[in-house]
VMD Tcl script that draws the C-alpha trace (Angstrom):
set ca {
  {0.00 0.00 0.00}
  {0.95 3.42 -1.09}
  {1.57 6.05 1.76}
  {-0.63 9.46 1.80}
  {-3.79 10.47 -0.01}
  {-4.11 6.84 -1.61}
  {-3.43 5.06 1.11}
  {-6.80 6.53 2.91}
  {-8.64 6.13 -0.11}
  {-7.50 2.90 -0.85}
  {-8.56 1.69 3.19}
  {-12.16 2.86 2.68}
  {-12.35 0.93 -0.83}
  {-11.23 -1.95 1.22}
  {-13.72 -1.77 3.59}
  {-16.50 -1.05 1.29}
  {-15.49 -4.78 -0.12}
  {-16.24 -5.81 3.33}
  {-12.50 -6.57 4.53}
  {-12.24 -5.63 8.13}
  {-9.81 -3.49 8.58}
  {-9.38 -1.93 12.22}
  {-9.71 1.88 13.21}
  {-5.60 2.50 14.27}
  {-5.14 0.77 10.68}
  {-4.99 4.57 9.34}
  {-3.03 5.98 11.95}
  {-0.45 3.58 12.20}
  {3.25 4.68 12.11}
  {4.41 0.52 11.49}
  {5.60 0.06 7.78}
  {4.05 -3.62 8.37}
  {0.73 -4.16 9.58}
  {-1.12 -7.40 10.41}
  {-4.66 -8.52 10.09}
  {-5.33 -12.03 10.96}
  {-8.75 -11.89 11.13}
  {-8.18 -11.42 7.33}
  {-5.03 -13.61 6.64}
  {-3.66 -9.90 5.08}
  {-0.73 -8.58 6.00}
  {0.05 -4.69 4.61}
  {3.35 -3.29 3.34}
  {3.22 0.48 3.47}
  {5.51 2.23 1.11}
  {6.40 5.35 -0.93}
  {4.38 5.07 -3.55}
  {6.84 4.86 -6.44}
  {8.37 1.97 -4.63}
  {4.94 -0.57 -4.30}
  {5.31 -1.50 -7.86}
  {8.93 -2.55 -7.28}
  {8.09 -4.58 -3.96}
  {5.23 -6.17 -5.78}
  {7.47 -7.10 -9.24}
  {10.01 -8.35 -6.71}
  {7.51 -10.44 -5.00}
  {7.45 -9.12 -1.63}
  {4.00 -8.48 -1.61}
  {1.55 -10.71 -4.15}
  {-0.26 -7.24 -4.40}
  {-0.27 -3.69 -4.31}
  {-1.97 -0.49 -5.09}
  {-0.15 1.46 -7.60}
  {-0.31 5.31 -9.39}
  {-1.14 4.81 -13.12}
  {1.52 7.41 -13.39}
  {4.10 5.19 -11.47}
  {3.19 1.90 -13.98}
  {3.69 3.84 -16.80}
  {7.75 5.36 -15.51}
  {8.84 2.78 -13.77}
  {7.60 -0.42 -16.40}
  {7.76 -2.97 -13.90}
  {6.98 -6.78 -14.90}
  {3.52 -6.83 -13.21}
  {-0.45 -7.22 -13.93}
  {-2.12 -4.01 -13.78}
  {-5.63 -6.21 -13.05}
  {-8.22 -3.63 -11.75}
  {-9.08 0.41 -12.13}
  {-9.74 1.35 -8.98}
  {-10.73 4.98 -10.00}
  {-9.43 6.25 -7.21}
  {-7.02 9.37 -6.69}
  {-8.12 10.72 -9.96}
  {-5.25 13.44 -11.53}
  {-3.47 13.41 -14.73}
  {-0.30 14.36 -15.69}
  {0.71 17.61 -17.68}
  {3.23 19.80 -19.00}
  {3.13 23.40 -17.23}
  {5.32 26.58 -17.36}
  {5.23 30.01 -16.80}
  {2.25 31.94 -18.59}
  {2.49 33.16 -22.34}
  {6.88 32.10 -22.78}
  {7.20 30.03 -25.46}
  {9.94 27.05 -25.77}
  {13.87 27.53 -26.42}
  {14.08 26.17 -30.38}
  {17.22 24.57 -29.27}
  {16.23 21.42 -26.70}
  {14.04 23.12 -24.00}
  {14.57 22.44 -20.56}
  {12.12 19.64 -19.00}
  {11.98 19.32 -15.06}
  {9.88 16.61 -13.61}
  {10.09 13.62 -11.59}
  {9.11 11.58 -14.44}
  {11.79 11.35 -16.90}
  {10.86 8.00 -18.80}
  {7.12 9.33 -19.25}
  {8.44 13.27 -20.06}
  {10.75 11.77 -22.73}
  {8.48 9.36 -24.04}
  {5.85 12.59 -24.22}
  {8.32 14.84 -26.53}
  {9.93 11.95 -28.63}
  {6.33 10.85 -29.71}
  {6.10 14.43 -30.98}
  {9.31 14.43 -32.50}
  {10.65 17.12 -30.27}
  {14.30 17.17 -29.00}
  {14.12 18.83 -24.72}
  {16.57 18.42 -22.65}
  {15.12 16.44 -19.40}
  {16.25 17.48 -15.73}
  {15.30 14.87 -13.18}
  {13.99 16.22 -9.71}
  {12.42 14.73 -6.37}
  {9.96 17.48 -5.33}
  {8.95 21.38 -5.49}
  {8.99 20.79 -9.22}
  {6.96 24.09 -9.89}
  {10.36 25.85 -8.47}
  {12.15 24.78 -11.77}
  {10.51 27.53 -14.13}
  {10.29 29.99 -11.55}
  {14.12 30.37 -11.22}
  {15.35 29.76 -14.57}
  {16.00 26.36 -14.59}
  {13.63 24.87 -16.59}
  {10.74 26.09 -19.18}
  {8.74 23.46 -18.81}
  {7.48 20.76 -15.82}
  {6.24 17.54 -16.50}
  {3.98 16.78 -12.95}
  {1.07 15.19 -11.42}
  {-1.98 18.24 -11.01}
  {-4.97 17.10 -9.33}
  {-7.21 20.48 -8.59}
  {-4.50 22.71 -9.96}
  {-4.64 25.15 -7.24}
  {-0.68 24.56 -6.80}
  {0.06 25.72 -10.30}
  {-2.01 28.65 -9.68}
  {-0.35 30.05 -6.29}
  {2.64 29.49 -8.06}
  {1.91 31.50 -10.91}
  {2.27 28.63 -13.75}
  {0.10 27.86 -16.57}
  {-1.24 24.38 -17.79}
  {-0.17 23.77 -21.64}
  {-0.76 20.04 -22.43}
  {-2.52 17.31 -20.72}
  {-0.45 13.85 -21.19}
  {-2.62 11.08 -19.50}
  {-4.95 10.65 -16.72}
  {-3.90 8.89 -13.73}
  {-6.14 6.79 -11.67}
  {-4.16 4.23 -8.85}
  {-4.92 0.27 -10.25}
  {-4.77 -3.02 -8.59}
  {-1.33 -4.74 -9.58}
  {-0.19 -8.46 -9.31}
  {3.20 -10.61 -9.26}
  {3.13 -12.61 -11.92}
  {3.96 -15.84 -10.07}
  {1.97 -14.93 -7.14}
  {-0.73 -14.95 -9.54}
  {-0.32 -18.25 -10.95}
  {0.12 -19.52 -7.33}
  {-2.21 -18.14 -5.27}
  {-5.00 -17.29 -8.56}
  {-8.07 -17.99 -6.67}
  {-7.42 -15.85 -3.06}
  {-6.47 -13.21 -5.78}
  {-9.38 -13.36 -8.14}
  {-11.56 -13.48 -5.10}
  {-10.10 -10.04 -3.33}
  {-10.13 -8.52 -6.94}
  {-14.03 -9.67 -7.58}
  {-15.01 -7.76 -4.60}
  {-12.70 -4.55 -4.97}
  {-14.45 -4.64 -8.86}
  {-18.36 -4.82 -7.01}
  {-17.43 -1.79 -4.91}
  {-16.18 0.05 -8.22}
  {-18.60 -0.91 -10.36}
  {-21.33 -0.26 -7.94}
  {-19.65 3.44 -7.02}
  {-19.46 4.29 -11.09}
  {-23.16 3.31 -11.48}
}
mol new
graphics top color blue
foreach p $ca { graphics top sphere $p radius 0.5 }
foreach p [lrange $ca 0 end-1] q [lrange $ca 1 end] { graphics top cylinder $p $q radius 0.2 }
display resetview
């Protein structure tokens, strides 16, 4: 399980799908947490790392960022949509500045997806990797563009920056271990069947 605003999300999905999951369960500060009554037992971490304990087979399962699947192209099955922590991901800059003709600068903590973005439009950019505050990077000069998550874009805003192109949306999916899968197929399609009735029944 991812840490933050997924994490809570994700908890209230599971107990919509009737898993029992106990009150200090959100508030925990443990990085493993144990439910017998439910034969579970919960990894939590960053949430660009669960697809990499889950590919690894640590954990048979996990609750992943679309955004995360699609830069870090782990060997796993992305099984179920759980529509949850709905964002996208989108170029942004400083209002009315147009791009360097020369390879632009491109900050963002996705460099695989960023790359990916500007190479599919035949467009050479220069990418600068960063870990956070990635709205900084136009403001001082070191970047003219930002390839980031928004969700209300209310942080672009304060900031002064600009939305130019949307690149996906991002929803957080159900992912399996291959092998685990194979293994253990029918406690997995069974957890997965009732996480689908509780998004099914929320979309209808």
């Amino acid at each position: 399980m991812p840490k933050g605003r997924i994490f809570e999300e994700a908890a209230d999905l599971l107990r919509k799908a009737g898993y029992r999951l106990p009150p200090e369960f959100d508030d925990s500060r443990k990085l493993i947490l144990d439910i017998p009554e439910e034969n579970l037992r919960f990894f939590l971490a960053k949430p660009m790392d669960v697809s990499t304990y889950v590919e690894h087979g640590v954990a048979d399962i996990g609750i992943a960022g679309k955004d995360v699947l699609l830069e870090e192209e782990r060997d796993v099955y992305e099984v179920l949509d759980l529509k949850i922590s709905r964002c996208h991901l989108a170029v942004a800059g400083i209002p009315d500045t147009k791009l360097n003709d020369v390879a632009p600068k491109i900050a963002t903590k996705y460099p695989g997806i960023a790359s990916g973005f500007y190479r599919g439009k035949g467009e050479q950019v220069e990418i600068i990797k960063l870990n956070g505050s990635i709205e900084l990077a136009p403001l001082v000069g070191l970047a003219d563009r930002i390839v980031d998550i928004v969700s209300t874009g209310r942080t672009l805003k304060e900031n002064g920056l600009v939305q130019y192109e949307k690149i996906c949306e991002v929803t957080s999916r159900l992912i399996v271990n291959p092998v685990s899968y194979r293994m253990k197929d029918k406690q997995i399609d069974h957890l997965v069947g009732r996480m689908s009735s509780v998004v099914e029944g929320e979309e209808l």
